[in-house]
C-alpha positions in Angstrom: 8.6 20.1 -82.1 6.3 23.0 -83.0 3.8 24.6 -80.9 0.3 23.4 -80.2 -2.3 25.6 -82.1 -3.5 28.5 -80.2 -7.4 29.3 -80.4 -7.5 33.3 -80.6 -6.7 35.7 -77.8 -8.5 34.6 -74.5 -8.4 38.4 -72.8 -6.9 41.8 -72.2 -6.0 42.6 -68.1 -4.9 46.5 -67.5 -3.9 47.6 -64.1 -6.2 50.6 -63.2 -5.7 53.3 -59.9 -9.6 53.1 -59.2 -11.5 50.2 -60.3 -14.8 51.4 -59.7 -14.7 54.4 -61.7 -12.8 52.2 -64.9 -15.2 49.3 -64.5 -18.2 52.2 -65.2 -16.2 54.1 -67.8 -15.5 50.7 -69.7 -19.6 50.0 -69.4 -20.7 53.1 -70.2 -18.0 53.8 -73.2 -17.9 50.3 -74.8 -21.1 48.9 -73.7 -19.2 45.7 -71.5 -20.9 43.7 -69.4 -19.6 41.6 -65.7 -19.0 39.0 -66.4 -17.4 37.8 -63.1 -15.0 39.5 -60.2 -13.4 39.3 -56.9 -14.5 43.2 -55.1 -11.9 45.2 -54.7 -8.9 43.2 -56.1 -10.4 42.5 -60.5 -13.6 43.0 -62.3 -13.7 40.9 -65.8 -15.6 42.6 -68.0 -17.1 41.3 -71.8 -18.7 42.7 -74.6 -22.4 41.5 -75.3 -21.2 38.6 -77.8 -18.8 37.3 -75.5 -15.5 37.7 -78.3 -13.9 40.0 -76.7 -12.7 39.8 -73.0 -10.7 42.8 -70.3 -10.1 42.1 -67.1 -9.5 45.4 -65.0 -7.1 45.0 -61.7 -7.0 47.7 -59.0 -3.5 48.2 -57.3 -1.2 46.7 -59.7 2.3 47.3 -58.6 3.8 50.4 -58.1 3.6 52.7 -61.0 1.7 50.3 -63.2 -1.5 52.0 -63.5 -2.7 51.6 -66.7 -0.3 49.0 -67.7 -0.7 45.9 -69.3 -1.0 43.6 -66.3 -0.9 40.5 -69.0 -2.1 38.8 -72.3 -4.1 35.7 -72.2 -4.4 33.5 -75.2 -7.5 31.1 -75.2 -6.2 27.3 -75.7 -9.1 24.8 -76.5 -8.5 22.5 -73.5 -7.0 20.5 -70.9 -4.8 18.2 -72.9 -3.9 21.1 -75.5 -2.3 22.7 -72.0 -0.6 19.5 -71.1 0.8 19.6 -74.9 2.1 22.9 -74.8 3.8 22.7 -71.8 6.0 19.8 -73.4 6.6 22.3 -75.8 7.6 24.7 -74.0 9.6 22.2 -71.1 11.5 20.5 -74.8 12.4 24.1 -76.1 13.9 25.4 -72.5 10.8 28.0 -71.6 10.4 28.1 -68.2 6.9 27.7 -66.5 5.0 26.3 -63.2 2.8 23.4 -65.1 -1.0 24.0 -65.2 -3.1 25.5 -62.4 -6.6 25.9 -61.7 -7.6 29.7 -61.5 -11.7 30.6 -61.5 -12.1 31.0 -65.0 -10.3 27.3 -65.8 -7.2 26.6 -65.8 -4.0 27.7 -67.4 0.1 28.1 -67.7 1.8 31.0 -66.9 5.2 32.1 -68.9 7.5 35.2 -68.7 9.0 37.0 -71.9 12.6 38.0 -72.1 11.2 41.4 -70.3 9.2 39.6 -68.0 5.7 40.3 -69.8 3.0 38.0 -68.2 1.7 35.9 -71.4 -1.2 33.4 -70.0 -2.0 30.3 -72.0 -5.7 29.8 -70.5 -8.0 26.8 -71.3 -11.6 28.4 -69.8 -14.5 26.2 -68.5 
């Protein structure tokens, strides 16, 4: 079977030591906008056409600052989610199913080094 199509890169999420002072740098430097956030834990930021996405995280795990926290690829929809994970349940990939997060809902899988890599289907 090969893999459902994958509609472009969905968004970038970095671990930073102080989110207030990265969210400002990443406005002020790149011109990003909020786009939505939970205080204190994530602030998703997005440039003023909407294509392009980072999500900023404060306290990711120990020694992680500044780390890729995970890569999100955008998938079109519901069904396409259901259809990859047969894919990925017929080729032996472990994963959870779909669940609802606040920006839609998505699949979560683990690389051979344990990279986060999100298929995300956004509302």
């Amino acid at each position: 079977m090969d893999a459902p199509p994958i509609d472009g890169l969905s968004h970038l999420q970095l671990n930073v030591s102080d989110l207030d002072t990265s969210v400002a740098w990443y406005k002020s430097a790149l011109g990003l906008i909020e786009l939505r956030g939970e205080p204190g834990r994530y602030v998703a930021l997005q440039s003023t056409t909407g294509r392009f996405r980072l999500v900023l995280s404060a306290g990711g795990r120990a020694g992680t600052s500044g780390a890729l926290d995970h890569i999100a690829v955008a998938i079109s929809d519901v069904g396409a989610l259901t259809t990859w994970c047969a894919h990925l349940t017929d080729i032996g990939v472990s994963h959870q199913g779909i669940k609802s997060n606040i920006a839609g809902q998505s699949v979560d899988l683990f690389d051979p080094d344990g990279n986060n890599v999100e298929l995300i289907s956004e509302r």
